[in-house]
mmCIF file of the N, C-alpha and C atoms, coordinates in Angstrom:
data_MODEL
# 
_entry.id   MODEL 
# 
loop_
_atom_site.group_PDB 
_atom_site.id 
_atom_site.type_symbol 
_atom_site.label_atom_id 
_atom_site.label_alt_id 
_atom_site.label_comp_id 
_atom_site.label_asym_id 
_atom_site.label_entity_id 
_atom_site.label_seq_id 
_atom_site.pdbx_PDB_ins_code 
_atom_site.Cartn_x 
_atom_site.Cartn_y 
_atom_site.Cartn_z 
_atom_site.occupancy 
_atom_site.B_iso_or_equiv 
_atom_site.pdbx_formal_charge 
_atom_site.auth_seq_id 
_atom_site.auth_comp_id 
_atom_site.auth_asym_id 
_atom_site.auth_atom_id 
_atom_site.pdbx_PDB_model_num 
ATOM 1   N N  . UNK A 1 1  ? 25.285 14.178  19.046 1.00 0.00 ? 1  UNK A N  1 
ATOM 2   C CA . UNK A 1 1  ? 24.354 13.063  19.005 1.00 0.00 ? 1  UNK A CA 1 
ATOM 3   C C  . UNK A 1 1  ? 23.570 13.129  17.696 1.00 0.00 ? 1  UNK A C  1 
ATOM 4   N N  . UNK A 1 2  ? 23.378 12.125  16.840 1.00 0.00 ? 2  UNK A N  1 
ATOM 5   C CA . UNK A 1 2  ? 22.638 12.087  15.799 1.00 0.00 ? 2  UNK A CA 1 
ATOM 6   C C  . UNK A 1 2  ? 21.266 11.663  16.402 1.00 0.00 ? 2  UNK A C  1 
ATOM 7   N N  . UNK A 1 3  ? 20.828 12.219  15.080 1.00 0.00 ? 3  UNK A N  1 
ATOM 8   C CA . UNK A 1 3  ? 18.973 12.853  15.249 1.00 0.00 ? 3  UNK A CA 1 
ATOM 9   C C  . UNK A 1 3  ? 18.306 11.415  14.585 1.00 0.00 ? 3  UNK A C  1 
ATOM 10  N N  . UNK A 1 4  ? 17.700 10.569  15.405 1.00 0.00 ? 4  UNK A N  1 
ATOM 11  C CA . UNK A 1 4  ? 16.970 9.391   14.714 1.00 0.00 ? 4  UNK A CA 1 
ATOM 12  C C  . UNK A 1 4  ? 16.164 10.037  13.951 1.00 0.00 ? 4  UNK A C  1 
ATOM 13  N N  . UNK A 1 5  ? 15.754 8.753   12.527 1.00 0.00 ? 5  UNK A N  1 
ATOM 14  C CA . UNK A 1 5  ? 14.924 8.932   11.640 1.00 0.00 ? 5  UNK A CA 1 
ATOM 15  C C  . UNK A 1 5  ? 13.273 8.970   12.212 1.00 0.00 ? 5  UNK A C  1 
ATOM 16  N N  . UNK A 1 6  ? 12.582 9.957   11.902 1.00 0.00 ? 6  UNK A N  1 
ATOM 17  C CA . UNK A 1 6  ? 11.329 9.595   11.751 1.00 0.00 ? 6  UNK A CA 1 
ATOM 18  C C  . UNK A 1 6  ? 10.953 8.355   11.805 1.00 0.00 ? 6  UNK A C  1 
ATOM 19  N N  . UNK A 1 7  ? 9.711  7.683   12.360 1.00 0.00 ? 7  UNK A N  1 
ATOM 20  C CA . UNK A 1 7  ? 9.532  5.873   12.255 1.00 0.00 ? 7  UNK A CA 1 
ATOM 21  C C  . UNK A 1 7  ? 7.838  6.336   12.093 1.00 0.00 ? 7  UNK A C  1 
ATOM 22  N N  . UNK A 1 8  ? 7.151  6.810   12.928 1.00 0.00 ? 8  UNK A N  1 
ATOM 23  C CA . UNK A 1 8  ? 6.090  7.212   12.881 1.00 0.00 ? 8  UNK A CA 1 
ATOM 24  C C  . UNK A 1 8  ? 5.401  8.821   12.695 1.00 0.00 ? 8  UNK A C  1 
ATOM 25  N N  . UNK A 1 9  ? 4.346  8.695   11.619 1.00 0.00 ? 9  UNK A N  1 
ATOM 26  C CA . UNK A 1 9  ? 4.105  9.940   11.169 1.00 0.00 ? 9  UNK A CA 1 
ATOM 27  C C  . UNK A 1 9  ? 2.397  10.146  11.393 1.00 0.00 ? 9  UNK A C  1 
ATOM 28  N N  . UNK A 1 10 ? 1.818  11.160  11.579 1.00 0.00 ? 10 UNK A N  1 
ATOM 29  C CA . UNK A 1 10 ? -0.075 11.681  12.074 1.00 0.00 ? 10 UNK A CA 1 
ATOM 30  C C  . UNK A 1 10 ? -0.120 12.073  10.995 1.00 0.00 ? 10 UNK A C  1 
ATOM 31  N N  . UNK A 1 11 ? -0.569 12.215  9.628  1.00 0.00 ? 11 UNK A N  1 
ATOM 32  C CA . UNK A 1 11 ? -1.606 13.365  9.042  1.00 0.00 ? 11 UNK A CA 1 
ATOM 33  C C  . UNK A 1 11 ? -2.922 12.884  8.775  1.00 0.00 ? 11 UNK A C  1 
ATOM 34  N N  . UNK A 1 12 ? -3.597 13.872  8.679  1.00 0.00 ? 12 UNK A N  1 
ATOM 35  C CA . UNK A 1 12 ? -5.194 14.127  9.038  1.00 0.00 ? 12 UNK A CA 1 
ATOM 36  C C  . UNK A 1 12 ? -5.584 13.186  7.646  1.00 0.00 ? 12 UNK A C  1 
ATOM 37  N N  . UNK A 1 13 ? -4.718 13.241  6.938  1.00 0.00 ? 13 UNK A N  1 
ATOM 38  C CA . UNK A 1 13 ? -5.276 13.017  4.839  1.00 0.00 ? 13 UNK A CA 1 
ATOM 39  C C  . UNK A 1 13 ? -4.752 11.103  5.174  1.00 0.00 ? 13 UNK A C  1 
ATOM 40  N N  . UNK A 1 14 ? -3.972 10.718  6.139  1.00 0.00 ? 14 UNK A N  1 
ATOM 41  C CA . UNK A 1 14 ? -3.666 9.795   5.861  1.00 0.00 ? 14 UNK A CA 1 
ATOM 42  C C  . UNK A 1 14 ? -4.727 8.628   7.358  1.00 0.00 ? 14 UNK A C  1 
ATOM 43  N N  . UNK A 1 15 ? -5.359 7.928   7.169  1.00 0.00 ? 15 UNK A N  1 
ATOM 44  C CA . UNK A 1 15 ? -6.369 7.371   8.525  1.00 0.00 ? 15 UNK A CA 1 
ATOM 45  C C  . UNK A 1 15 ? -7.143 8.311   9.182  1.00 0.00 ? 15 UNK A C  1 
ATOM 46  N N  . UNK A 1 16 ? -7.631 9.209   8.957  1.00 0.00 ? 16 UNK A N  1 
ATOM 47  C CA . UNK A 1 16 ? -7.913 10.012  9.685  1.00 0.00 ? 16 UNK A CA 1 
ATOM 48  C C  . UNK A 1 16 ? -6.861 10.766  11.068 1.00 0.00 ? 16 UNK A C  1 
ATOM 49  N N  . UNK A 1 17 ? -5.497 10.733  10.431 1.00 0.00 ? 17 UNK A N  1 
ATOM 50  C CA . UNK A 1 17 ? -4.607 10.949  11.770 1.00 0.00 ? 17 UNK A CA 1 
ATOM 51  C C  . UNK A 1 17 ? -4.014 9.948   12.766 1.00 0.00 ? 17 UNK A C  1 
ATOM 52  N N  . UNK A 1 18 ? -4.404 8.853   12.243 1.00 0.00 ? 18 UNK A N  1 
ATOM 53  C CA . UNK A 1 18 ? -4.008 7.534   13.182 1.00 0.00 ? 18 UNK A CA 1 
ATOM 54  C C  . UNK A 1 18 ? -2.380 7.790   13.113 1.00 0.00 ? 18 UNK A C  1 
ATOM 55  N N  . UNK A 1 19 ? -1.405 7.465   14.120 1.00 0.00 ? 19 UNK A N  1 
ATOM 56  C CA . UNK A 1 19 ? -0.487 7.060   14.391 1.00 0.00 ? 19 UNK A CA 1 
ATOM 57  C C  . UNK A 1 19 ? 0.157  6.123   13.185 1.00 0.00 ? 19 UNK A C  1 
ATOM 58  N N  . UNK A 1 20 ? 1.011  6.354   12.213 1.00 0.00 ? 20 UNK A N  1 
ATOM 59  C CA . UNK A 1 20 ? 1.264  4.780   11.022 1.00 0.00 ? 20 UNK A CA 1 
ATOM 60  C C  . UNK A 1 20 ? 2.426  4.878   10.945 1.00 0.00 ? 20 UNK A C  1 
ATOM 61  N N  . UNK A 1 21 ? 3.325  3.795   10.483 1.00 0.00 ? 21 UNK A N  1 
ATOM 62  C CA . UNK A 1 21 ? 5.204  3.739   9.965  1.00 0.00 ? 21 UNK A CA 1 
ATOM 63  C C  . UNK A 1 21 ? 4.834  4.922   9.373  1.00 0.00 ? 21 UNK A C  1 
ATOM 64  N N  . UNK A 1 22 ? 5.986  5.721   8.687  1.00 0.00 ? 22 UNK A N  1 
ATOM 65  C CA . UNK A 1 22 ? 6.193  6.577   7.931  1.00 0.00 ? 22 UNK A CA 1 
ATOM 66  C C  . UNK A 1 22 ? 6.543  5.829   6.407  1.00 0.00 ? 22 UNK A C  1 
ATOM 67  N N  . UNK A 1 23 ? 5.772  6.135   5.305  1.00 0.00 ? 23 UNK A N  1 
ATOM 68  C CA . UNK A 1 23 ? 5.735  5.480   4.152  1.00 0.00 ? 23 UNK A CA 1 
ATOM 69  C C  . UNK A 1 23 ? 4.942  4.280   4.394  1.00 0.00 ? 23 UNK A C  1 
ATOM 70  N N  . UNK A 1 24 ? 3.939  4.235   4.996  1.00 0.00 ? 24 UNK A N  1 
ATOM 71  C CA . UNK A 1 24 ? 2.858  3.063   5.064  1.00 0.00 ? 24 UNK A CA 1 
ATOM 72  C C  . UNK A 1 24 ? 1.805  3.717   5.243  1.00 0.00 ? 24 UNK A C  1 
ATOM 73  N N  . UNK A 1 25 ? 0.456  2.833   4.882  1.00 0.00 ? 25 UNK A N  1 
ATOM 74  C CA . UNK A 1 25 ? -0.674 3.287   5.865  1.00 0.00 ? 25 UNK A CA 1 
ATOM 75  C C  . UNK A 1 25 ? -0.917 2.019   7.131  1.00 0.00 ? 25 UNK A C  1 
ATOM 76  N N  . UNK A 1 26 ? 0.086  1.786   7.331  1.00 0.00 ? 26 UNK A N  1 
ATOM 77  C CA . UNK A 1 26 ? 0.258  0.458   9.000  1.00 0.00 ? 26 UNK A CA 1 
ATOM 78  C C  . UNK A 1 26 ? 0.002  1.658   9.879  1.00 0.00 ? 26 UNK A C  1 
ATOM 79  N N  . UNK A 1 27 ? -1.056 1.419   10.879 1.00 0.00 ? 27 UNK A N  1 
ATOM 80  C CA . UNK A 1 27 ? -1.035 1.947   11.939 1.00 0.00 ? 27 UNK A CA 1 
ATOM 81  C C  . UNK A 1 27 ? -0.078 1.579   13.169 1.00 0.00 ? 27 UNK A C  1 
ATOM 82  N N  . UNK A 1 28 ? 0.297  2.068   14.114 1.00 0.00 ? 28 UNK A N  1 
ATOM 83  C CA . UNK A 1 28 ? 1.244  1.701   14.868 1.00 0.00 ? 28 UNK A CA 1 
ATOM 84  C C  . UNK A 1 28 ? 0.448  0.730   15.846 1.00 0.00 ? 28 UNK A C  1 
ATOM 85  N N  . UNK A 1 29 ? -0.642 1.116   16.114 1.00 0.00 ? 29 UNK A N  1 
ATOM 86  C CA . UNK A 1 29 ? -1.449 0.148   17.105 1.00 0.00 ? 29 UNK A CA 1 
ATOM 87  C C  . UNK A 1 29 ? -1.338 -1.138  16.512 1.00 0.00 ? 29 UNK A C  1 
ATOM 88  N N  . UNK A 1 30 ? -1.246 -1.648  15.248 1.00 0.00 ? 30 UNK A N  1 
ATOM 89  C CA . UNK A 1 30 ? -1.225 -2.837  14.587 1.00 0.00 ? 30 UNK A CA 1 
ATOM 90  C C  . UNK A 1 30 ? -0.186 -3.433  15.433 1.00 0.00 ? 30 UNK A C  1 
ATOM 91  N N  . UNK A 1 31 ? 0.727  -2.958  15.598 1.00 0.00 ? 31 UNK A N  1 
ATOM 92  C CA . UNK A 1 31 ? 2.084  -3.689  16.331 1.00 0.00 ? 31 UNK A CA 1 
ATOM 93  C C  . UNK A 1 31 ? 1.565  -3.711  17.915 1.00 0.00 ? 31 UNK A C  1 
ATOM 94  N N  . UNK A 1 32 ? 1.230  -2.993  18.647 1.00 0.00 ? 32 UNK A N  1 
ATOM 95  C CA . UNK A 1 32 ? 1.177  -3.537  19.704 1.00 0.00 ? 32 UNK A CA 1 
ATOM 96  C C  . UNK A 1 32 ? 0.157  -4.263  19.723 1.00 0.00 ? 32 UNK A C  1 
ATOM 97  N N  . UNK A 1 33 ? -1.181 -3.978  18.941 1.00 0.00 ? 33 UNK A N  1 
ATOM 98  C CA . UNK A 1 33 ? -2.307 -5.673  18.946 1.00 0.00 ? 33 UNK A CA 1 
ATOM 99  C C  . UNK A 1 33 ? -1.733 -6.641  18.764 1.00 0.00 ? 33 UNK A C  1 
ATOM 100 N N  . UNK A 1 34 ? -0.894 -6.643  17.649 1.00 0.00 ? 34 UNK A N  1 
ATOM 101 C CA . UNK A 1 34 ? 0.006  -8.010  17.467 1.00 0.00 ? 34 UNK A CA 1 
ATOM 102 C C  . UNK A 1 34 ? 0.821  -8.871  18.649 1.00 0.00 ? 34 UNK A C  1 
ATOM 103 N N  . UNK A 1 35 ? 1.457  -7.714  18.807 1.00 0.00 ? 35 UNK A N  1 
ATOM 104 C CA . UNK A 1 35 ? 2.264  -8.195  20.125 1.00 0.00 ? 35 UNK A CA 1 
ATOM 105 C C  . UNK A 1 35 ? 1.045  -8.541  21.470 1.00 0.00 ? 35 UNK A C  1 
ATOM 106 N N  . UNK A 1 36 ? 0.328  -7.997  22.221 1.00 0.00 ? 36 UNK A N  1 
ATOM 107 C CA . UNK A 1 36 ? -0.538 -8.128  22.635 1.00 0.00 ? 36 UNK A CA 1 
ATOM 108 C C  . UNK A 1 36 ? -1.451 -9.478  22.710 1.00 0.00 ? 36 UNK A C  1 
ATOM 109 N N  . UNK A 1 37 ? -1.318 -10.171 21.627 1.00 0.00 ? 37 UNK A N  1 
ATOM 110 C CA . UNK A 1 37 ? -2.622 -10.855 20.856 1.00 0.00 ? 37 UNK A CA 1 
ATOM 111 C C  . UNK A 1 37 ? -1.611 -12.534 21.325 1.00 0.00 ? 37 UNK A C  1 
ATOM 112 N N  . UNK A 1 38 ? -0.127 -12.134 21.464 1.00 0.00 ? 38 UNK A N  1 
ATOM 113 C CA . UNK A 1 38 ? 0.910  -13.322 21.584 1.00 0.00 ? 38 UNK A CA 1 
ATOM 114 C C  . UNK A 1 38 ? 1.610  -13.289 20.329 1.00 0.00 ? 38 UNK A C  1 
ATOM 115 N N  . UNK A 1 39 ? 1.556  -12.537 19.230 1.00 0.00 ? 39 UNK A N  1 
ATOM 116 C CA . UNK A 1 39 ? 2.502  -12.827 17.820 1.00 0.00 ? 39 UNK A CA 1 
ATOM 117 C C  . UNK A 1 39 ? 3.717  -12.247 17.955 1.00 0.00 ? 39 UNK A C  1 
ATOM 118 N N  . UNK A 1 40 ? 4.412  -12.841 17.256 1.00 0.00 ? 40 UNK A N  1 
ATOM 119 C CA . UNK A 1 40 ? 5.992  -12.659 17.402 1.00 0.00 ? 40 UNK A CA 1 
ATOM 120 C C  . UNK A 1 40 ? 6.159  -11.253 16.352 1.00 0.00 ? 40 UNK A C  1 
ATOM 121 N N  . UNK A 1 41 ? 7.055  -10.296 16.833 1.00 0.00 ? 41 UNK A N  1 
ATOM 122 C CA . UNK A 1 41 ? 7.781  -9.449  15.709 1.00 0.00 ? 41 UNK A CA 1 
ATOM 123 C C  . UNK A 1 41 ? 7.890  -9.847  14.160 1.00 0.00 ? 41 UNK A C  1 
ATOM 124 N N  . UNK A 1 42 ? 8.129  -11.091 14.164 1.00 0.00 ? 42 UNK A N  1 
ATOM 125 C CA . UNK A 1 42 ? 8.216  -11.705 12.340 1.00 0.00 ? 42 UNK A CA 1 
ATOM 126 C C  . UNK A 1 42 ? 7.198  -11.986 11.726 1.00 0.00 ? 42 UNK A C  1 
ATOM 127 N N  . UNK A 1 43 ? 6.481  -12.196 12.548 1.00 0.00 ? 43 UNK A N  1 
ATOM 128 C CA . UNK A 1 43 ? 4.791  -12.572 12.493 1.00 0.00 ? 43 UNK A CA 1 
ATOM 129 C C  . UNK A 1 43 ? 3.961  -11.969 11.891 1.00 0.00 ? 43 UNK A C  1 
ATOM 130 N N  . UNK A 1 44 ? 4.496  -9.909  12.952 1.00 0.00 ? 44 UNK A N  1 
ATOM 131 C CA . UNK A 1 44 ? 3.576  -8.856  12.211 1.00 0.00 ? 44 UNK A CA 1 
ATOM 132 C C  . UNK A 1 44 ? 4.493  -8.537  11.119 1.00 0.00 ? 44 UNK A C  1 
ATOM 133 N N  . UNK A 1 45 ? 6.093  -8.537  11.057 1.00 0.00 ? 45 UNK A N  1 
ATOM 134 C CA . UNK A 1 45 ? 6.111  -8.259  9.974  1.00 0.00 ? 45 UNK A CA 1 
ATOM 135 C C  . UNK A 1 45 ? 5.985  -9.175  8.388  1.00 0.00 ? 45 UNK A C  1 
ATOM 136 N N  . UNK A 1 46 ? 5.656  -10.331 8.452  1.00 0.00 ? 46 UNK A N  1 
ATOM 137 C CA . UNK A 1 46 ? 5.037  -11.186 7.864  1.00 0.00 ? 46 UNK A CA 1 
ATOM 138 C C  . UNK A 1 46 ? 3.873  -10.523 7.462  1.00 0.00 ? 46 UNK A C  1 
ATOM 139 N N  . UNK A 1 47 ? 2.901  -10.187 8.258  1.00 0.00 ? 47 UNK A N  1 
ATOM 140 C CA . UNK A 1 47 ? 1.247  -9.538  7.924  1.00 0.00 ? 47 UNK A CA 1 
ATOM 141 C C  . UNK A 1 47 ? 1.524  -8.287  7.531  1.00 0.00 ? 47 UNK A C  1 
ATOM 142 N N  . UNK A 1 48 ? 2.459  -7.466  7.692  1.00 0.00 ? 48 UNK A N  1 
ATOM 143 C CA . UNK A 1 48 ? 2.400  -6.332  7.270  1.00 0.00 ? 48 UNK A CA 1 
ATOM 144 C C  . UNK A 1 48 ? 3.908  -5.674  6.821  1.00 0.00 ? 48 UNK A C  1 
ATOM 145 N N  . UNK A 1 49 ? 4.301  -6.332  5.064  1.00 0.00 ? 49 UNK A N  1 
ATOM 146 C CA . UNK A 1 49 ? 5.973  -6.144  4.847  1.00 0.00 ? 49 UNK A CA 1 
ATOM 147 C C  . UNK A 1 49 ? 5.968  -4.985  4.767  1.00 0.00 ? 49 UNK A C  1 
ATOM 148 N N  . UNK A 1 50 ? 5.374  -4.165  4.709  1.00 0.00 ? 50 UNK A N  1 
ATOM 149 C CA . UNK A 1 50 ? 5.866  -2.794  4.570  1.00 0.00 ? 50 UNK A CA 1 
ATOM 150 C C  . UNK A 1 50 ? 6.223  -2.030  5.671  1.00 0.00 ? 50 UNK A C  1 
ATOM 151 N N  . UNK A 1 51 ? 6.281  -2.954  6.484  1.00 0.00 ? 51 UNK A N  1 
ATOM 152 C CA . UNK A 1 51 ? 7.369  -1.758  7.565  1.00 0.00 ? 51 UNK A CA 1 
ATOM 153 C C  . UNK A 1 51 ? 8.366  -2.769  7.466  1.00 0.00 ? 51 UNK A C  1 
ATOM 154 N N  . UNK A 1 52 ? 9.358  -2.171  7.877  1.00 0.00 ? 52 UNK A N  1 
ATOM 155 C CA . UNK A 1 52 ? 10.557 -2.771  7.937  1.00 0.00 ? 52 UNK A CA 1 
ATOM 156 C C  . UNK A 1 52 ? 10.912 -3.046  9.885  1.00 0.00 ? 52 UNK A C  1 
ATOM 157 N N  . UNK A 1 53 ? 12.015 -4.026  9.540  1.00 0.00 ? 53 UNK A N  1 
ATOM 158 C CA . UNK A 1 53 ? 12.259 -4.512  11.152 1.00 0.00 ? 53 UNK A CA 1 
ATOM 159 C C  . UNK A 1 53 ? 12.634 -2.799  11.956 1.00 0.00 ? 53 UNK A C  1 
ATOM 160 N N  . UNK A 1 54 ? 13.296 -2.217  11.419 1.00 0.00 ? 54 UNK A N  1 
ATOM 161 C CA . UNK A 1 54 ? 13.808 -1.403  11.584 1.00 0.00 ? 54 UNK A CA 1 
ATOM 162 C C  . UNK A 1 54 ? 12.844 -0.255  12.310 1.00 0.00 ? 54 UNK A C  1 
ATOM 163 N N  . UNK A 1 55 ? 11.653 -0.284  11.403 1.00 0.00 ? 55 UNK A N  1 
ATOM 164 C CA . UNK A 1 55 ? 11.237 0.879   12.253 1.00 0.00 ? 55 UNK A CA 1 
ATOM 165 C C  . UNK A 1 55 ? 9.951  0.306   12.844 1.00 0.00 ? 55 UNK A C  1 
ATOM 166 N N  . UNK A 1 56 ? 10.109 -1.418  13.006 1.00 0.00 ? 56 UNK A N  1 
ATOM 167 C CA . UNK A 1 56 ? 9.089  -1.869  14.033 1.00 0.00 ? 56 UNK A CA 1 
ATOM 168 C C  . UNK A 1 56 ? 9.969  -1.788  15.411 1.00 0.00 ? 56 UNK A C  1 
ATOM 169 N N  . UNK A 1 57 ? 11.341 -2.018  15.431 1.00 0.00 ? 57 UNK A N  1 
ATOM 170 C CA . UNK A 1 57 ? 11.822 -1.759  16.761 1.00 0.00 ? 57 UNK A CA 1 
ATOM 171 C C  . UNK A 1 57 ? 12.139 -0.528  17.128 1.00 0.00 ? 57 UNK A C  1 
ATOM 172 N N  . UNK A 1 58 ? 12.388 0.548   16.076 1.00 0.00 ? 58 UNK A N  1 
ATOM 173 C CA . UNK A 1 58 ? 11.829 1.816   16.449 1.00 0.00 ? 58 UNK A CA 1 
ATOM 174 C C  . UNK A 1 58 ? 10.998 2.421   17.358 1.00 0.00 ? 58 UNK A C  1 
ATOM 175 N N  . UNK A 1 59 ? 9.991  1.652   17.029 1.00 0.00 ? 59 UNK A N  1 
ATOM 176 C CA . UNK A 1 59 ? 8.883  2.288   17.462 1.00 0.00 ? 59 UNK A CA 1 
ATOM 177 C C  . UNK A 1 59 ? 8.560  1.616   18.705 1.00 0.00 ? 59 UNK A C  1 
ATOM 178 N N  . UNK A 1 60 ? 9.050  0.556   19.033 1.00 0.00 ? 60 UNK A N  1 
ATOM 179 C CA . UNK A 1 60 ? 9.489  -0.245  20.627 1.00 0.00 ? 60 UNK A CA 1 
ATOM 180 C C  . UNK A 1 60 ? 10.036 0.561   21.235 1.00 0.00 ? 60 UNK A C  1 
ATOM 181 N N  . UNK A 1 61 ? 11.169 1.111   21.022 1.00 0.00 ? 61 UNK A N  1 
ATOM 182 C CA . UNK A 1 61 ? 12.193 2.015   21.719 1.00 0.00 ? 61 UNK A CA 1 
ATOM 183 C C  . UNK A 1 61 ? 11.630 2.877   21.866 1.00 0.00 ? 61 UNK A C  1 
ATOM 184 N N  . UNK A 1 62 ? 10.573 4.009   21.278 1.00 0.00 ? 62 UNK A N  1 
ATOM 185 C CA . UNK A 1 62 ? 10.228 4.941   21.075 1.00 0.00 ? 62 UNK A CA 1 
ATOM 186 C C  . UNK A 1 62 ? 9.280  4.950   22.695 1.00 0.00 ? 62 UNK A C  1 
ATOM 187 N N  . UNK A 1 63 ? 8.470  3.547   22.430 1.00 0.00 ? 63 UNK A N  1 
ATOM 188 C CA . UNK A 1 63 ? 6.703  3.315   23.709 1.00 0.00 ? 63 UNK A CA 1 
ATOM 189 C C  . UNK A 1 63 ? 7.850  3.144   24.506 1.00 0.00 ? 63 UNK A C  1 
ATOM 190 N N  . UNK A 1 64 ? 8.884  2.050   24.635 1.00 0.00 ? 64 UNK A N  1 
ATOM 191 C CA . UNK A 1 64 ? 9.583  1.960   25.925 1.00 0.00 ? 64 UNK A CA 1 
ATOM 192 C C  . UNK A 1 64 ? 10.377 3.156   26.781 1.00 0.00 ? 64 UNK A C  1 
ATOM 193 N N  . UNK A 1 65 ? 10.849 4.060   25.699 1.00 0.00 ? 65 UNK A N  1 
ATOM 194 C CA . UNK A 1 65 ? 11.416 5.333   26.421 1.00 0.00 ? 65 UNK A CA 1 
ATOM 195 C C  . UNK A 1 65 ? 10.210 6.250   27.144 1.00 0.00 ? 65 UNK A C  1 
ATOM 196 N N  . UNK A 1 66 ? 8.930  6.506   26.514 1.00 0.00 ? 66 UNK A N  1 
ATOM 197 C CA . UNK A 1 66 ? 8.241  6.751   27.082 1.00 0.00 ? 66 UNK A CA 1 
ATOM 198 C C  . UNK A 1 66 ? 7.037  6.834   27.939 1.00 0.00 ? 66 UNK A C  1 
ATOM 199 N N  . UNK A 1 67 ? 7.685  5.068   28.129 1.00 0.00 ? 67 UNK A N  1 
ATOM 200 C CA . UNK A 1 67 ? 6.547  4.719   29.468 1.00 0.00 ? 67 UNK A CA 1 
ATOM 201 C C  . UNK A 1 67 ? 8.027  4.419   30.858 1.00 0.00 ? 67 UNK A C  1 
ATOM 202 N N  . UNK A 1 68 ? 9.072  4.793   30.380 1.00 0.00 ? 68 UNK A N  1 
ATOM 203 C CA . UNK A 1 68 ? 10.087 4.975   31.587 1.00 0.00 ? 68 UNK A CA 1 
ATOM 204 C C  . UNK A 1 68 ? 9.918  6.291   32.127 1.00 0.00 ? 68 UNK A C  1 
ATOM 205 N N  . UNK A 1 69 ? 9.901  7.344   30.964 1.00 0.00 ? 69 UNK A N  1 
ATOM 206 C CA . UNK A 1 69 ? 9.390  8.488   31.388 1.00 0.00 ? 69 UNK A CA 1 
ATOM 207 C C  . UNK A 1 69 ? 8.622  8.639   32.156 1.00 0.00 ? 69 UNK A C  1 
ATOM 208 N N  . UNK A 1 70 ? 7.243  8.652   31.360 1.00 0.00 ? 70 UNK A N  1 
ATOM 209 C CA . UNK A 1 70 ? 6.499  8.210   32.443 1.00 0.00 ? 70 UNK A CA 1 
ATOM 210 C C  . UNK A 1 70 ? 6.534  7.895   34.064 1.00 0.00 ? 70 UNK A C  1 
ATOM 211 N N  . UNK A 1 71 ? 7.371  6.859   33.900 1.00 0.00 ? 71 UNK A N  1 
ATOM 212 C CA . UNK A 1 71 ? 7.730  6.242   35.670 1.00 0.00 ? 71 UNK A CA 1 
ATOM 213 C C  . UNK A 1 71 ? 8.041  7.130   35.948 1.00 0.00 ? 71 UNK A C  1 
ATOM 214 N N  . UNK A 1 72 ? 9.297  7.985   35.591 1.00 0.00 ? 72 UNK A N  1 
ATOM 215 C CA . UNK A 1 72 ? 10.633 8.328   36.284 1.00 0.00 ? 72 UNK A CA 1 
ATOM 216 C C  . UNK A 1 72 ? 9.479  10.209  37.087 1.00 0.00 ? 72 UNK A C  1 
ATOM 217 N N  . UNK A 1 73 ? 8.929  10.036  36.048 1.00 0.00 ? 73 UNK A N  1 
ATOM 218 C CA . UNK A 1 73 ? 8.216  12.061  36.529 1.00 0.00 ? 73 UNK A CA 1 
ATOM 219 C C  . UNK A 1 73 ? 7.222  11.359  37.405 1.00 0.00 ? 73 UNK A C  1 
ATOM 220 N N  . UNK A 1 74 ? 6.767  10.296  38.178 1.00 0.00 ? 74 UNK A N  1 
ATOM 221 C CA . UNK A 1 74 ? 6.288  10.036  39.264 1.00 0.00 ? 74 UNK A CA 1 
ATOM 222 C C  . UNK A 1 74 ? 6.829  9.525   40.660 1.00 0.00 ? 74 UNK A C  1 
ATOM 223 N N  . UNK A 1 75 ? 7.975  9.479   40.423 1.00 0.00 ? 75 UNK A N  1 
ATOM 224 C CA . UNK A 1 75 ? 8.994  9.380   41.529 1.00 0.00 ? 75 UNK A CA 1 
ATOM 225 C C  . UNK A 1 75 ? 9.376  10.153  42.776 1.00 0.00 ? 75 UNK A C  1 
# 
């Protein structure tokens, strides 16, 4: 099985540690306010080109695998 790329990276020097794409200072919360707020995927990446589609659905896959988790260890 290949090893996905990095999408999101923490350091302390970069937001104070906020959650951001990797090679941005976009926080990841930006995407789910967006989404949240009613804006479409093209929308945020419109407001914010420096992430790419790529590792905005990344990082979908990433919350969705682990809010199944989630479910599944309360079963």
């Amino acid at each position: 099985m290949s090893k996905r790329p990095r999408v999101i990276h923490s350091d302390p020097d970069i937001l104070g540690g906020t959650p951001v794409f990797v090679g941005t200072r976009v926080p990841v919360q930006n995407l789910i306010d967006c989404l949240e707020a009613g804006d479409s995927l093209d929308e945020f990446l419109n407001s914010f080109p420096t992430v790419t589609r790529e590792q905005a659905l990344a990082a979908l896959e990433i919350a969705r695998a682990a809010l199944e988790s989630s479910a599944h260890s309360y079963r």
